[in-house]
C-alpha positions in Angstrom: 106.0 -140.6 44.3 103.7 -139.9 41.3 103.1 -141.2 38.2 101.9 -140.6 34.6 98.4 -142.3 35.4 97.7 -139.5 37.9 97.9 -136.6 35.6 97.7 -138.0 32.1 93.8 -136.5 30.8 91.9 -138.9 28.0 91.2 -135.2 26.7 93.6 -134.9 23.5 93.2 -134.0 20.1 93.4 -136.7 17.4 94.2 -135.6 13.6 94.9 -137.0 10.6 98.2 -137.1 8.6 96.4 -135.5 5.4 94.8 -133.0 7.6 96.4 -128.8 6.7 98.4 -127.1 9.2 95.8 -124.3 9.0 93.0 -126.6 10.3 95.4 -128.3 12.8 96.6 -124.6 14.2 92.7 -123.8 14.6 91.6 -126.9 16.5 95.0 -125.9 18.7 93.9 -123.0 19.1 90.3 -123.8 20.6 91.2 -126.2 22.5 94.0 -124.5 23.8 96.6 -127.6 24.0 100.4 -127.6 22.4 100.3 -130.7 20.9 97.9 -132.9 19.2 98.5 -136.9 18.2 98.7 -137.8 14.5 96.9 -141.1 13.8 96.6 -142.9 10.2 94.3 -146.0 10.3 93.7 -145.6 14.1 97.4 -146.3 15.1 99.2 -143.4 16.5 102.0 -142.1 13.9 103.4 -139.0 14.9 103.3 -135.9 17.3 102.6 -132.5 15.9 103.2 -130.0 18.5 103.7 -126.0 19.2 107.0 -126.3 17.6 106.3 -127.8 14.9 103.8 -125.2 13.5 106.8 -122.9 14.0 109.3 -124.4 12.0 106.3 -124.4 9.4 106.0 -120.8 9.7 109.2 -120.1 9.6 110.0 -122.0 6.2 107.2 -120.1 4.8 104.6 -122.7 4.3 101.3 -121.4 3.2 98.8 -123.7 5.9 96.1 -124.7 3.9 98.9 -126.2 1.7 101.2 -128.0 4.1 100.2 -131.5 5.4 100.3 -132.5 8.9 102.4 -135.7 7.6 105.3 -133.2 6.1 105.6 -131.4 9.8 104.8 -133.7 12.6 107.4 -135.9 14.5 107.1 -139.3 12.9 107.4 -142.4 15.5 107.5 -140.1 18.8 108.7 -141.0 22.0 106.2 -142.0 24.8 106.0 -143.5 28.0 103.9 -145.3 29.8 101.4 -144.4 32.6 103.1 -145.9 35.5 106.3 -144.1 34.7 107.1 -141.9 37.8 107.0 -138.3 37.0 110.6 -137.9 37.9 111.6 -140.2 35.2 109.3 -139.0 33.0 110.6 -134.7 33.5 114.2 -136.3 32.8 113.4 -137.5 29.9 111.6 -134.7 29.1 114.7 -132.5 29.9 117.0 -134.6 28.7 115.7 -134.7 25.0 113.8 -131.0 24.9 110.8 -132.6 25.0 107.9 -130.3 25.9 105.1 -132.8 25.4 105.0 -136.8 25.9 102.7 -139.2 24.9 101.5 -141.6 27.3 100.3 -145.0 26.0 99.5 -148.3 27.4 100.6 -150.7 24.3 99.4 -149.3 21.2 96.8 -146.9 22.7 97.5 -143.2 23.5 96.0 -142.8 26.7 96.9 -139.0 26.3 99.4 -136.6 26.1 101.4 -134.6 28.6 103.3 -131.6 28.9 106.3 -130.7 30.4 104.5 -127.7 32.4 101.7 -130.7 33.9 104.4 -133.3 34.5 106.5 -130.2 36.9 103.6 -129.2 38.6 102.8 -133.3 39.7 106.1 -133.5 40.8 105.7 -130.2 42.8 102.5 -131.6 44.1 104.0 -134.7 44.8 106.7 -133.6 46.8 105.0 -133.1 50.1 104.0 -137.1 50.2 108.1 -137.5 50.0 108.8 -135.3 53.0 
């Protein structure tokens, strides 16, 4: 059965809580990723994902106003790496989570997303059989 460790990536985005939605939304956009971690002194404060930047839009916010720290999901939810990816979709599913940071104590090893945690578990599946 897999785990976290084997498809967590060290390749996430970092911002900071003072940081605009606009410049957020860009670096999103290159890197092409749903979710980026919010850190403030090097400690890992919040989550600001996909969804996020739509309830910003949606209130109206003008981006190079609005602050990561007013949109982000303050004290997210994580896991850690050797968390078996059924365990981890469940809780995934079970809160509407589409993206989980991974840590091992107080340092983000990465983030994952739903889509990457199914597909493990898909790839998974033949070991099991």
């Amino acid at each position: 059965m897999g785990t976290l460790a084997d498809i967590v990536t060290p390749n996430f985005i970092t911002v900071a809580p003072e940081d605009t939605l606009g410049e957020v939304a860009e670096r999103m956009t290159i890197q092409n990723t749903g979710a980026v971690v919010v850190k403030d002194f090097g400690r890992m404060i919040g989550i600001l994902t996909e969804r996020d930047m739509l309830r910003a839009m949606a209130a109206r916010v003008h981006t190079s106003d609005a602050r990561v720290r007013q949109w982000m999901t303050g004290d997210p939810m994580t896991a850690t790496a050797d968390m078996t990816l059924d365990d981890a979709a469940q809780v995934m599913l079970d809160n509407g989570f589409r993206h989980l940071p991974v840590v091992d104590g107080s340092n983000v090893l990465g983030v994952v997303s739903l889509r990457r945690v199914m597909g493990g578990r898909r790839q998974a599946a033949p070991e099991a059989a």
